[in-house]
C-alpha positions in Angstrom: 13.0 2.2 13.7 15.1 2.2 10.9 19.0 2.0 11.7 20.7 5.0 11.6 22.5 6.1 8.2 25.7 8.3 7.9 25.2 10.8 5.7 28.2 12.9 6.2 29.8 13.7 2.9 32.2 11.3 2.0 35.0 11.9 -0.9 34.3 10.6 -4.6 37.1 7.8 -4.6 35.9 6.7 -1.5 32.4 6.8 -2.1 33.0 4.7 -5.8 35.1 2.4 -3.4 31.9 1.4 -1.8 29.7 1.3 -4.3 31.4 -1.1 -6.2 32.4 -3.5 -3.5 28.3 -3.3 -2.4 27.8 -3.9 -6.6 29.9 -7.3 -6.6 28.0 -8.3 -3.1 24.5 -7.8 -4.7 25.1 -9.7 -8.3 25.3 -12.6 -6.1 22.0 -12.1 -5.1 20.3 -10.4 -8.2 21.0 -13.3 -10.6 19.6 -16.2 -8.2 16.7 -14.1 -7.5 16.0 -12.4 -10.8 15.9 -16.1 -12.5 13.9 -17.1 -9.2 11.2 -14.4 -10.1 11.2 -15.1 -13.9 10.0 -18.7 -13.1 7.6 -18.0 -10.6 6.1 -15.5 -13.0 5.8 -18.8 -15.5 8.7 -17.3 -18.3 12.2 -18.1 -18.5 15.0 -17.6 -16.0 17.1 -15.7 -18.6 14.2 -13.3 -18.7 14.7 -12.3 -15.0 18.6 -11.3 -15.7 17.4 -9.0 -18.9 14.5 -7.6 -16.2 17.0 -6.9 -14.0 19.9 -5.6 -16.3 17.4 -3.2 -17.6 15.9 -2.3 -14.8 18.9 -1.1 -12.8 20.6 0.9 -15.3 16.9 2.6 -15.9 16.5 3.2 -12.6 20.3 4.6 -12.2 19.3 7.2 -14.9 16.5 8.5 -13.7 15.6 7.5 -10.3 15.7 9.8 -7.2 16.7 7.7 -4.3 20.3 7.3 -3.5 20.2 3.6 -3.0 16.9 1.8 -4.0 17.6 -1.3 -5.9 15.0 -2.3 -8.5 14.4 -5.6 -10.5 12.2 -8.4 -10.5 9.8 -9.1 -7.3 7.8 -11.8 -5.3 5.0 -9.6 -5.2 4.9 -9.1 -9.3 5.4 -12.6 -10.4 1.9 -14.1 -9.4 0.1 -10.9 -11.1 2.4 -11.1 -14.6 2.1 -15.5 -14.2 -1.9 -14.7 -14.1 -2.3 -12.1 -16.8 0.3 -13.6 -19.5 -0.3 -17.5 -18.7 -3.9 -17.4 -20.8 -3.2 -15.7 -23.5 0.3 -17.6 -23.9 -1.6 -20.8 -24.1 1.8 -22.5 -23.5 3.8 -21.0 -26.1 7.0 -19.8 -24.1 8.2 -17.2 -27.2 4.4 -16.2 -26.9 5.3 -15.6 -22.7 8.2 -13.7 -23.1 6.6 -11.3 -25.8 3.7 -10.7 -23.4 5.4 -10.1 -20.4 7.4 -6.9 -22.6 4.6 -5.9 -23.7 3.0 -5.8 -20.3 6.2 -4.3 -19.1 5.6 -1.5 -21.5 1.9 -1.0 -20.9 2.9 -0.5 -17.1 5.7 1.4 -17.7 3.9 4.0 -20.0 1.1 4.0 -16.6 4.0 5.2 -14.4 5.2 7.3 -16.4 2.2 9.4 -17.3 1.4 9.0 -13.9 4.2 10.7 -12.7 3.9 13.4 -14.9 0.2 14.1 -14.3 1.2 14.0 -10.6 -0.4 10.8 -9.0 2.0 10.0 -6.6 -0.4 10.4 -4.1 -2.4 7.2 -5.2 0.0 4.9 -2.9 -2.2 6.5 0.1 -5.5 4.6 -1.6 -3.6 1.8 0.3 -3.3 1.6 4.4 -0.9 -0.4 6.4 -3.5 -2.8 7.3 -4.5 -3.6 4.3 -1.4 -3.5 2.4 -0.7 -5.8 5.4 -3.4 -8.3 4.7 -2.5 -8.0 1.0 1.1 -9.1 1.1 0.2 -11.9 2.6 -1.9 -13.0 0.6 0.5 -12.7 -1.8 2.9 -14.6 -0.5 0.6 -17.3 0.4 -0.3 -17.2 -3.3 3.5 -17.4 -4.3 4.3 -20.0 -2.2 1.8 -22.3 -3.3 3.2 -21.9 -6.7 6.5 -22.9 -5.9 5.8 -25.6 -3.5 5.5 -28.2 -6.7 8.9 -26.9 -8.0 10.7 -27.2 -4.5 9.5 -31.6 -4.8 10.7 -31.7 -8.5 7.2 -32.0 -10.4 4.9 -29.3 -11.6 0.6 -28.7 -11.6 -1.5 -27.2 -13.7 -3.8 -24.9 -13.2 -4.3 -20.9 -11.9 -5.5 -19.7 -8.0 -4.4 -20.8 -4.5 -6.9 -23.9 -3.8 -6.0 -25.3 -7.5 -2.4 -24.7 -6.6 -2.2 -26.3 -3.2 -4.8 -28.9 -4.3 -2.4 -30.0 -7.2 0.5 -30.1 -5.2 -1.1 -32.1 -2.7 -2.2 -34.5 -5.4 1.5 -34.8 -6.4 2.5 -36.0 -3.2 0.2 -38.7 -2.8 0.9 -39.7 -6.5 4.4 -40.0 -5.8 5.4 -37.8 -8.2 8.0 -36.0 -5.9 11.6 -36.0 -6.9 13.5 -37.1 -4.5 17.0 -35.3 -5.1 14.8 -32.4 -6.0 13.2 -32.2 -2.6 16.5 -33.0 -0.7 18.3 -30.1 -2.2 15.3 -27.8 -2.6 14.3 -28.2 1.2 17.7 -28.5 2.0 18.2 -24.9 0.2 15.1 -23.3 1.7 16.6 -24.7 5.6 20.2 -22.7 4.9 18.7 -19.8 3.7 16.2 -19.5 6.6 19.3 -20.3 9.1 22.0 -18.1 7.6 19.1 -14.9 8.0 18.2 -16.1 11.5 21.8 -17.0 12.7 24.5 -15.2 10.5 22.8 -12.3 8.5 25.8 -11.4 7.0 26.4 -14.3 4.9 24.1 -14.0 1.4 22.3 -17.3 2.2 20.8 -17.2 -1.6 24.1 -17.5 -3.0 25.1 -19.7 -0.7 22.6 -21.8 -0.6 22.4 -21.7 -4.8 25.8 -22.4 -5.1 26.1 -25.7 -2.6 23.0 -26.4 -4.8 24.8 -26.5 -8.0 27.6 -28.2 -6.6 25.8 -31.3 -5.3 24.0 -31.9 -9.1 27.4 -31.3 -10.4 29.6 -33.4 -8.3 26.9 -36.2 -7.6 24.9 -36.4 -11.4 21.9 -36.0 -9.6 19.0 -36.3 -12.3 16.5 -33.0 -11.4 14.9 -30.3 -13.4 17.8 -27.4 -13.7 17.8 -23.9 -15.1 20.5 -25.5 -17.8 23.0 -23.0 -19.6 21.7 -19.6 -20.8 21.4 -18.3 -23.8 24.8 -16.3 -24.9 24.5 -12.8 -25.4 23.0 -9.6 -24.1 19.1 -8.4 -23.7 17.0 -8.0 -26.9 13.8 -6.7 -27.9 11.1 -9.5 -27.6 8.0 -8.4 -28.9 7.1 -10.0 -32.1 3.9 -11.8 -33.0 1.8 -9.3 -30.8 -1.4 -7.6 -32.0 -3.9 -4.9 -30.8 -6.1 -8.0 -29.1 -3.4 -8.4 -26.9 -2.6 -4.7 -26.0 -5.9 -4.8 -24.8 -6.2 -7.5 -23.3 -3.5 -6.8 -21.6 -4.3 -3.1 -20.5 -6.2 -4.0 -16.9 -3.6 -6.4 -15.8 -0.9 -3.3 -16.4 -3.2 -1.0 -14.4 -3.2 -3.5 -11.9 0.6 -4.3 -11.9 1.4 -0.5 -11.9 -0.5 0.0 -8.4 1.4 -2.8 -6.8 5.0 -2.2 -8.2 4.1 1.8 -7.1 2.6 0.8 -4.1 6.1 -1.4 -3.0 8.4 1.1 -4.7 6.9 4.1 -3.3 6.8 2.8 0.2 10.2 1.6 -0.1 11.6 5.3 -1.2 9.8 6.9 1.6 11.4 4.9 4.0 15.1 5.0 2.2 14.3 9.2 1.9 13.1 9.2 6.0 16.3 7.3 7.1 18.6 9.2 5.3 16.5 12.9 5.7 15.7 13.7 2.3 12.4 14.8 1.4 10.7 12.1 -0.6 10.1 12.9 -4.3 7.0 10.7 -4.7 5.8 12.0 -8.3 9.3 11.6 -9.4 9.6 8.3 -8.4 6.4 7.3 -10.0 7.8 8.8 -13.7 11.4 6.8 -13.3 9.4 3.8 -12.0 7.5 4.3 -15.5 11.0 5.0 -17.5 12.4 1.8 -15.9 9.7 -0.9 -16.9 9.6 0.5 -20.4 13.2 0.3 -20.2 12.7 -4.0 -19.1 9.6 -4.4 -21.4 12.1 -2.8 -24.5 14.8 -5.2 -23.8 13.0 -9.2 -23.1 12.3 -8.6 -19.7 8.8 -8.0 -17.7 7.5 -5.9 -15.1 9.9 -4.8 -12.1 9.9 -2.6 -8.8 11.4 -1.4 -6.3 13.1 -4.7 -4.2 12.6 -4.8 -0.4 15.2 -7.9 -0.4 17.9 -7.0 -2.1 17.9 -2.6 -1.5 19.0 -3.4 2.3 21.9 -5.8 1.3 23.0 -2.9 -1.4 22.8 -0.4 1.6 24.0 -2.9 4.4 27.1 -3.3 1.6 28.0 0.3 1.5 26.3 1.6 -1.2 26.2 5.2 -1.4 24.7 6.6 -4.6 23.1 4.5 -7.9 26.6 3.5 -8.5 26.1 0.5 -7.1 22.9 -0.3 -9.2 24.7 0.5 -12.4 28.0 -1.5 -11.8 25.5 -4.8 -10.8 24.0 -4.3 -14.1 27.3 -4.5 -16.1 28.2 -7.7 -13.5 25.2 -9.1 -14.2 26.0 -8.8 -17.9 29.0 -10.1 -18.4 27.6 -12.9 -16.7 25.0 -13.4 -19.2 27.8 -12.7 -22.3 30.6 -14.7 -21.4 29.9 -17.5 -18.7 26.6 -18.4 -19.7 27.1 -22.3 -18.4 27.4 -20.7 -14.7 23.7 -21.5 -14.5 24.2 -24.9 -16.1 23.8 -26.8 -13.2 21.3 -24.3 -11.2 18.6 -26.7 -9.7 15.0 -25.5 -9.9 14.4 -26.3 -6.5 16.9 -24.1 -5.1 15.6 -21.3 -6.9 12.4 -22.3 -5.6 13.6 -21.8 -2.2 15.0 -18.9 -2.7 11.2 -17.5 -4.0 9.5 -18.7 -1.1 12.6 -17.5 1.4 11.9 -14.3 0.1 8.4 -14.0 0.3 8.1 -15.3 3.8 9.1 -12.0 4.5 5.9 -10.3 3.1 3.7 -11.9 5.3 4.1 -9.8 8.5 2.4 -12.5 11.4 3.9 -9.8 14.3 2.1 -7.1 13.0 -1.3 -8.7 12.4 -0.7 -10.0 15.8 0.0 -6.0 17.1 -3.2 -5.0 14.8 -5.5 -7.7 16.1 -4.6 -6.2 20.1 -4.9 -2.4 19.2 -7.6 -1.8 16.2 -9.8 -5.0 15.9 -11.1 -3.6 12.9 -8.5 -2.8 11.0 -7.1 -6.3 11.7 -10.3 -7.6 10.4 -9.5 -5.4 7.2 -6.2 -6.8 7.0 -7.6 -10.5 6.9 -10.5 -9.8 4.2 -7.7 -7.6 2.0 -5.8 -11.2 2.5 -8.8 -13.3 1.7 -9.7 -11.2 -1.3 -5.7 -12.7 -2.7 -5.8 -16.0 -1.7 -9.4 -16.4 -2.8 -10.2 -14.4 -5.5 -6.5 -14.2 -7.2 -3.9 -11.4 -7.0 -5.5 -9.5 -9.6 -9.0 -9.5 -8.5 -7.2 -8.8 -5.1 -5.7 -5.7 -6.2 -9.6 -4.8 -6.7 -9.9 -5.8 -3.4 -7.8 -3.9 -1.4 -8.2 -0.6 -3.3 -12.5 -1.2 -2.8 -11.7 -2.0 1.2 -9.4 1.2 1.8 -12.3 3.3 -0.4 -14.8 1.6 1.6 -13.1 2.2 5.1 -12.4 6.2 4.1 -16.5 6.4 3.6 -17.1 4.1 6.8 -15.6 6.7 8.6 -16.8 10.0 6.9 -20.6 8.5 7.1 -20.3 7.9 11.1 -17.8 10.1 11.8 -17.3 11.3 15.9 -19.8 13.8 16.8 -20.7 15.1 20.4 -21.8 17.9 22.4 -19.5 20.7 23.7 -19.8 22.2 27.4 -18.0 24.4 29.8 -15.8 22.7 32.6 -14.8 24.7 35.5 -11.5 26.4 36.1 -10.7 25.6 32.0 -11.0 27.9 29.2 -13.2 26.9 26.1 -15.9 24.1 25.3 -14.8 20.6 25.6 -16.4 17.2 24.6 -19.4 16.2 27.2 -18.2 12.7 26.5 -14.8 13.0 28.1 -16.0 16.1 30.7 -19.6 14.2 32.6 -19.0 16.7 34.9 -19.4 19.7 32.3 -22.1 22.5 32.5 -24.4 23.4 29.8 -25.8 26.8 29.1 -29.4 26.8 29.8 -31.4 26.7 26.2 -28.4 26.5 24.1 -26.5 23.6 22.3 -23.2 23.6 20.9 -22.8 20.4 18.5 -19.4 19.2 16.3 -19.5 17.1 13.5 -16.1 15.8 13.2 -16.2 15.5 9.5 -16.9 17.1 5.3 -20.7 16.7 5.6 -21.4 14.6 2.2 -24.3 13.1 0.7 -24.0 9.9 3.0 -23.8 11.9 6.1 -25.9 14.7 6.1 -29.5 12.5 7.7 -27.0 11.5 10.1 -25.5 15.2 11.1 -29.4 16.4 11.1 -30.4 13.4 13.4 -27.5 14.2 15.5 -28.8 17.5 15.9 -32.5 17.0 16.5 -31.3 14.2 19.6 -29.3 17.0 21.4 -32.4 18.9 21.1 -34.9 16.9 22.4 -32.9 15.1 25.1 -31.5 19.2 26.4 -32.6 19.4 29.6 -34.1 23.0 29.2 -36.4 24.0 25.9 -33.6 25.2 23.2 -33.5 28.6 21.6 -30.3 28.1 19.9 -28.0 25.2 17.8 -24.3 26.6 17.5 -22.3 24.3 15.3 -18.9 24.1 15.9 -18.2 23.8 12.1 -13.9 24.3 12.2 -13.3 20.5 11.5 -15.6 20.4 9.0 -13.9 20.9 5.6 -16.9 20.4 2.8 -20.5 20.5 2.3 -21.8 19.1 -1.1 -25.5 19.5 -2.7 -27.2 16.7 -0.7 -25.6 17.9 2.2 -27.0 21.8 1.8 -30.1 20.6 1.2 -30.1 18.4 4.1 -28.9 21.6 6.2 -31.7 23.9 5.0 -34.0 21.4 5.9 -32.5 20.9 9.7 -32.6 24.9 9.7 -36.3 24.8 8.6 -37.6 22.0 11.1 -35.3 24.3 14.0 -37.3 27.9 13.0 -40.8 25.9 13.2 -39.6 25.5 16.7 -38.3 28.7 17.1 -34.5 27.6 17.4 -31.7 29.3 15.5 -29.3 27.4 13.8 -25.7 29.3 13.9 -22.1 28.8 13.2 -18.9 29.1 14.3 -15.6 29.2 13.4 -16.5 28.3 9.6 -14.1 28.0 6.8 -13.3 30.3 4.4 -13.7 27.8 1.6 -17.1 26.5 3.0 -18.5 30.0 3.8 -17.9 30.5 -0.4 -19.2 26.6 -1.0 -22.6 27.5 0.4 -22.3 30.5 -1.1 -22.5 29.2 -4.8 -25.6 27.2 -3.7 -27.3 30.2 -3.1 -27.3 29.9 0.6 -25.2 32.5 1.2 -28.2 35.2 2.2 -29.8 32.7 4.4 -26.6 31.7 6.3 -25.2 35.4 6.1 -22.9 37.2 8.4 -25.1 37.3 10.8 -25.5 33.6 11.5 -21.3 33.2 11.3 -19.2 33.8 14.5 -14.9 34.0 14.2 -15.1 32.1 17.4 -17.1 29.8 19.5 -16.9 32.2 22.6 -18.2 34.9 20.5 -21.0 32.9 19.3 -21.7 32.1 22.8 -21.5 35.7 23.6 -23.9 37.1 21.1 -26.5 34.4 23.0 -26.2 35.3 26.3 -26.4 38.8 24.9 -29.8 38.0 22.7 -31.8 35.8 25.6 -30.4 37.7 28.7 -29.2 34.8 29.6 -27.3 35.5 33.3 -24.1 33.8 33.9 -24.5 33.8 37.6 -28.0 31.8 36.8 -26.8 29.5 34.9 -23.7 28.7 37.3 -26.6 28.3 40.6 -28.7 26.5 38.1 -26.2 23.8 36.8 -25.0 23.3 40.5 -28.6 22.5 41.7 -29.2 19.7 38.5 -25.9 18.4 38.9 -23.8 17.3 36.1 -25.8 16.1 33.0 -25.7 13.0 31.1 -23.6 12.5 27.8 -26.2 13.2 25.2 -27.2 10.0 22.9 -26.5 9.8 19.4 -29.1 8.7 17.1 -28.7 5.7 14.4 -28.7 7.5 11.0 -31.8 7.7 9.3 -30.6 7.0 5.9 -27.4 6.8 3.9 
């Protein structure tokens, strides 16, 4: 569970006290990592600092959580590196002008998002395949930054190509050797200060003993150098409508991941601190703050999972905190721009791949794999489709497998038979009551589930199996149809041909406890005189009742009679006949 916040008022001075003393605590961290992020998504590290100045004071603006931090991310960089690295062709004033611009296609995607209301799309994504997805991700992200932590660099898009490069490197010899001490050295101090001292920012620690051993030793590696003076700028030119649309899928792509991470993040910030998430919202200042970093030389950004908690675990009270880091972070930019002079390549390598080490969440595959072995297995294909196919086409992925599960379980959804059990009221599931009674010549099914064109064959089968394998001859099918929500076209049709085949055997087909909205669905098929009012019971006891009442059915009978036969067998469900 998350740790407890308190969110007893606090006064203003005090309240600005915090923020700003959690503001100077996170610019250590949000210039190391945006710069981090700008690399690993192929532009340069200046780019991540405009992302991120951007970003924040957007998100300040407009955004609705108290204390969500946005910027540049682990999970974004491998989908902006794979849409802008083609059509850039090399040219890093070509990268930088892409990136905006895909900044700005995602951004206007949130943004009319959130004003048509789409908030709701984050739940096209499950926790195990989200899951499975992140790490795939950071799989994918770490095997781009694995050349960059030894000192060299590959060529070449996807995981295998990455890894296969890298490995290529190495046996080549083309590893440099200061490069790998301090990078490895970096990714080691990071990893122990989180384990063993989580209060000390191990990125800005380790950056910083990074800088000072290149400084203080000459040490000849790849560095981020000085950056350019002065503050963010519009980037755009030399674009044309080829690229917009070139761009467009890789935005829509971008935008699910960024809301997916960002609106996940909020709900959990809104739960902890019992506010009511504002999902829609969120989606529209998402939208306002990526066309705020596309405007201004950045690239796409979200909400961060790394650096919110160190705002929060600083004192951060309100957006305060994400405004004042943006001016820090600024200044920074303006007037010390040599502060980066002697920033090693791999240590901001290490810092990418400390970070994403997080994403990949080994415990809780581990906890999938022991309670739902099929979601686990979702989990692993939603990380295959990353690592394999490429974070894009992964994105494609995931979506398809949670689409895919939903109509898994809506086409075989739980069905069984109800009976009475002795000394409880109601009808209760055969399956978990053996020792239940049935009422001699009736059935009472439920169909746990909308019946849809993929399901209908395999309601109807259900049906006609409780019938045949009833121990008595059946004179009436009561449907308990309560959890059942929707019936399309197919469906009907399917159902007026179960009610046909039942009257040639001289079983009625009833319902009860129908809903309102379904009653009036089969009603605009025209069904609504053949299952009329008199086929429709409030209540399963009533529908019960009005059979006992039409056979003169004894309950006395059927108590003696069940007692003799003993307690039936669960009754088998069919395979479906057809989709």
């Amino acid at each position: 569970m998350p740790p407890a916040v308190d969110t007893r008022p606090v006064p203003a001075a005090a309240g600005f006290h915090h923020d700003v003393v959690a503001a100077v605590v996170l610019t250590t961290l949000l210039i190391p990592a945006g710069m981090g992020y700008a690399e690993a998504a192929g532009l340069p590290a200046v780019t991540g600092l405009y992302a991120t100045v951007a970003g924040l004071l957007a998100y300040a603006l407009t955004g609705p959580s108290r204390t969500l931090i946005t910027g540049p991310d682990s999970s974004l960089s491998p989908v902006i590196a794979a849409a802008i690295a083609p059509l850039a062709a090399g040219d890093a004033d070509r990268a930088v002008a892409l990136a905006g611009l895909l900044a700005i296609l995602t951004g206007a995607i949130l943004l009319g998002g959130g004003l048509l209301r789409l908030g709701f799309a984050t739940d096209l994504l499950s926790k195990p395949i989200r899951l499975g997805y992140l790490a795939g991700v950071a799989v994918t992200v770490m095997a781009s930054q694995l050349p960059k932590l030894f000192g060299f660099s590959v060529d070449g898009d996807g995981l295998f190509n990455r890894l296969g490069g890298f490995l290529d490197g190495l046996t080549a010899g083309e590893t440099n050797g200061a490069a790998a001490v301090v990078g490895v050295g970096a990714l080691i101090l990071i990893l122990a200060l989180r384990r063993f001292c989580p209060r000390i920012p191990g990125l800005l620690v380790a950056v910083i003993g990074a800088s000072a051993s290149v400084a203080w030793l000459d040490l000849d590696l790849p560095v981020v150098g000085s950056l350019p003076r002065g503050l963010p700028t519009p980037a755009l030119g030399g674009l044309g409508w080829g690229d917009l649309t070139a761009l467009l899928p890789a935005a829509l792509g971008v935008a699910l991941v960024a809301f997916a991470d960002t609106g996940v993040l909020s709900r959990s910030l809104a739960d902890t601190d019992g506010e009511r998430p504002r999902s829609n919202r969120e989606m529209a200042a998402l939208g306002v703050t990526n066309l705020a970093a596309g405007a201004l030389g950045g690239f796409p950004v979200s909400g961060s999972t790394s650096r919110t908690p160190v705002a929060r675990a600083s004192g951060a009270r309100s957006q305060v905190t994400g405004a004042v880091a943006a001016v820090l972070v600024a200044v920074v930019a303006l007037t010390v721009p040599g502060a980066t002079r002697y920033v090693p390549s791999a240590a901001l390598a290490a810092v990418v791949i400390a970070a994403v080490i997080s994403l990949a969440d080994v415990g809780g595959a581990a906890r999938l794999a022991r309670i739902r072995r099929s979601e686990f297995w979702l989990a692993v294909v939603a990380f295959a489709g990353v690592a394999i196919l490429g974070v894009l086409w992964g994105i494609g992925v995931a979506v398809g497998l949670a689409l895919a599960a939903f109509v898994a379980k809506a086409w075989r959804p739980y069905m069984t038979e109800l009976v009475r059990v002795d000394h409880r009221k109601g009808y209760h599931d055969i399956t978990r009551h053996p020792q239940g009674r049935r009422i001699p010549g009736l059935v009472i099914a439920r169909f746990d589930a909308p019946l849809f064109f993929a399901n209908g064959n395999v309601f109807a089968d259900f049906v006609r199996r409780l019938v045949a394998d009833a121990p008595e001859p059946v004179q009436w099918v009561v449907l308990a149809a309560e959890p059942i929500t929707d019936i399309d076209t197919t469906a009907a049709d399917d159902l007026v041909d179960l009610d046909d085949e039942l009257d040639r055997h001289g079983i009625r087909l009833v319902f009860a406890e129908m809903k309102g909205p379904v009653k009036d669905r089969l009603g605009s098929y025209g069904l609504g005189k053949r299952f009329g009012p008199d086929r429709l019971y409030p209540t399963l006891g009533t529908a019960v009742s009005a059979y006992v009442a039409a056979t003169k059915t004894h309950w006395v009978d059927w108590t003696d009679r069940n007692r003799q036969q003993g307690p039936p067998k669960a009754a088998k469900v069919p395979p479906p006949s057809g989709p």
